[in-house]
Backbone as CSV, one residue per row, in Angstrom:
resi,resn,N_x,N_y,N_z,CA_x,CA_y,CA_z,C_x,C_y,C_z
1,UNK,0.845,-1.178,0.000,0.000,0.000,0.000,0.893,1.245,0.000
2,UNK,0.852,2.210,-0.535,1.363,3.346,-0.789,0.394,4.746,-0.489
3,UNK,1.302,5.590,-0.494,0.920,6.812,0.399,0.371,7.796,-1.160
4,UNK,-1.032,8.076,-0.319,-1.652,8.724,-1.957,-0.856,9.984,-2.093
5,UNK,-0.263,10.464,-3.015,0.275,11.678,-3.404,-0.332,12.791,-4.502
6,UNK,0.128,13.993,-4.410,-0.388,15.227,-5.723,1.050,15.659,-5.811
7,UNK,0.908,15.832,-7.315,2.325,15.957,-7.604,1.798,16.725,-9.429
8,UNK,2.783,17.504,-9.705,2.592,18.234,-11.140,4.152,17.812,-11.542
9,UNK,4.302,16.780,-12.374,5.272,17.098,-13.389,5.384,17.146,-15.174
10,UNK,5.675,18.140,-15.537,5.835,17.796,-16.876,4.498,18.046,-17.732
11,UNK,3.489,18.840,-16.563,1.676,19.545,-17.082,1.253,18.381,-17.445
12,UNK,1.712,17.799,-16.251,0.629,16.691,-16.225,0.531,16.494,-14.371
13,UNK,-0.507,16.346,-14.327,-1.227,16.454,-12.630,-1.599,15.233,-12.519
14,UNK,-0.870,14.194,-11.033,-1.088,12.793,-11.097,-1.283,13.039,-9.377
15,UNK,-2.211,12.468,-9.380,-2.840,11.756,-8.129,-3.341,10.665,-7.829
16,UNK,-2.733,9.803,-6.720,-3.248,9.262,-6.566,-2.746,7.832,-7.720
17,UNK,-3.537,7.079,-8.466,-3.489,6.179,-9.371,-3.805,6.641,-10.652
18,UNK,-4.266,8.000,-10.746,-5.031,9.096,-12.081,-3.820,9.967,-12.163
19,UNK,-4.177,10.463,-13.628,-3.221,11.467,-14.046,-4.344,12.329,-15.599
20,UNK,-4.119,13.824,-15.423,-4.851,14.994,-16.231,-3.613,16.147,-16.464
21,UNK,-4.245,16.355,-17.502,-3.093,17.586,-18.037,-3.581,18.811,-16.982
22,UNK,-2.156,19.778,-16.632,-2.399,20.705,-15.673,-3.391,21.687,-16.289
23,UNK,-4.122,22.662,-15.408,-5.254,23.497,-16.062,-4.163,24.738,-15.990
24,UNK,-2.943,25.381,-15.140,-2.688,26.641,-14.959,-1.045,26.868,-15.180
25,UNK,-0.809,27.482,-15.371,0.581,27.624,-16.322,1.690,27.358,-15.334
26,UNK,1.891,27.685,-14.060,2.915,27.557,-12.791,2.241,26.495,-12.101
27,UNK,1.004,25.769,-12.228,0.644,24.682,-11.245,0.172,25.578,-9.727
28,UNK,0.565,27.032,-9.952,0.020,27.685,-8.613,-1.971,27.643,-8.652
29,UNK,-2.100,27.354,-7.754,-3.933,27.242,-7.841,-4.388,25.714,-8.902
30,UNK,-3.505,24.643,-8.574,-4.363,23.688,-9.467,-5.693,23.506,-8.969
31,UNK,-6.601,23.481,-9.353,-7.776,23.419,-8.807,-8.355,21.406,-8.569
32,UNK,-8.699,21.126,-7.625,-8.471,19.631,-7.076,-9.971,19.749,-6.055
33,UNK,-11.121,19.178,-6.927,-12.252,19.205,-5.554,-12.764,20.362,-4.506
34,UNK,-13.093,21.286,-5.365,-13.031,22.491,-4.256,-11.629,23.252,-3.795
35,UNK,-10.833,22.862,-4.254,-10.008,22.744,-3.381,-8.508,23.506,-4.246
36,UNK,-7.417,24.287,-3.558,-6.313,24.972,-4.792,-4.988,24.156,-4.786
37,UNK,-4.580,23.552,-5.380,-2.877,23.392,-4.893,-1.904,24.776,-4.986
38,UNK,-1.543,24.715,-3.762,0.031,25.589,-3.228,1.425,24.640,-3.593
39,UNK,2.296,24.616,-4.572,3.144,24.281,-4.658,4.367,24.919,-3.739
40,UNK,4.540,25.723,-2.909,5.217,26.576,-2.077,4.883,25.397,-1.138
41,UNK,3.443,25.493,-0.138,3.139,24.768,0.708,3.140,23.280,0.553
42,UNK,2.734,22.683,-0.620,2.626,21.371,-0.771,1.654,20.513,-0.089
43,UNK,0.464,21.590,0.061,-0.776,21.014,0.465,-1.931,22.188,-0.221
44,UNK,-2.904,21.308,0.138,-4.233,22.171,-0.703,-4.945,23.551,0.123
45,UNK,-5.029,24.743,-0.402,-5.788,25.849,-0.026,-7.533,25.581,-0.421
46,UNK,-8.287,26.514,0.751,-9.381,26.538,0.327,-9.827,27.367,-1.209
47,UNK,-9.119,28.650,-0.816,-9.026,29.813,-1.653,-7.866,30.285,-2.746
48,UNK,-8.397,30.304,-3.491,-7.076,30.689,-4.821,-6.026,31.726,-4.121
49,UNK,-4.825,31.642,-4.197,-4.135,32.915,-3.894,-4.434,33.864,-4.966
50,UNK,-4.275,34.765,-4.159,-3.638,36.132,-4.938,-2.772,36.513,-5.495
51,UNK,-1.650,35.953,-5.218,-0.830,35.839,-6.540,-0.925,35.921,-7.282
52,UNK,-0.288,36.227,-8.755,-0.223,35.919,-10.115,0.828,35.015,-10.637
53,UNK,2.024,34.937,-9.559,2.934,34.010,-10.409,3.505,33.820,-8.924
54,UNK,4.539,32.670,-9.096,5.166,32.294,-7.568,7.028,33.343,-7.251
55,UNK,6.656,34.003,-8.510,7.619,35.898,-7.848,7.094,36.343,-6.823
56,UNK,5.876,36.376,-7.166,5.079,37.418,-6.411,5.129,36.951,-4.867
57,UNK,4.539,35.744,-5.155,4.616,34.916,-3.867,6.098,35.201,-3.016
58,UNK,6.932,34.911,-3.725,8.682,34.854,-3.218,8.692,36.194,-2.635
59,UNK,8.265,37.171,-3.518,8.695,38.676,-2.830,8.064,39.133,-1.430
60,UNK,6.713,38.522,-1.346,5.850,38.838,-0.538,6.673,37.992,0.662
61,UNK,7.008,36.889,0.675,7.555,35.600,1.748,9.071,36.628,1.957
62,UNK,9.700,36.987,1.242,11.012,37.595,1.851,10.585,39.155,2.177
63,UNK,9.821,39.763,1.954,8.953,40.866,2.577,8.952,40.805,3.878
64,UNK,7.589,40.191,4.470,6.849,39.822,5.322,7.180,38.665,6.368
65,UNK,8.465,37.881,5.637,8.825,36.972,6.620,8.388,35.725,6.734
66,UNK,7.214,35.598,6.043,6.466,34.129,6.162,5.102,34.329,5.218
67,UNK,4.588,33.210,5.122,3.049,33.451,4.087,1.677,33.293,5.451
């Protein structure tokens, strides 16, 4: 038995035993069941970031100190 995983490589989005071409150009906000992937975090958000690209993200995290 193996540990279910989400993973984006290569715009292709595999979970689990399934695999779909990615919907968003950085994989930031894959959208999964309600639900966003954070590739920074490596777990799922309720809410899309605000972001536009994972710069933005970076600048804001060395800004502010943390997300």
């Amino acid at each position: 038995m193996s540990v279910w995983r989400f993973t984006i490589q290569e715009n292709m989005v595999r979970y689990g035993d399934n695999k779909r071409k990615q919907l968003t150009r950085k994989g930031c906000n894959e959208p999964f069941k309600g639900s966003y992937w954070c590739p920074k975090a490596q777990w799922f958000k309720k809410e899309p970031c605000p972001f536009s690209n994972r710069n933005e993200c970076r600048n804001f995290e060395m800004m502010c100190g943390c997300l």
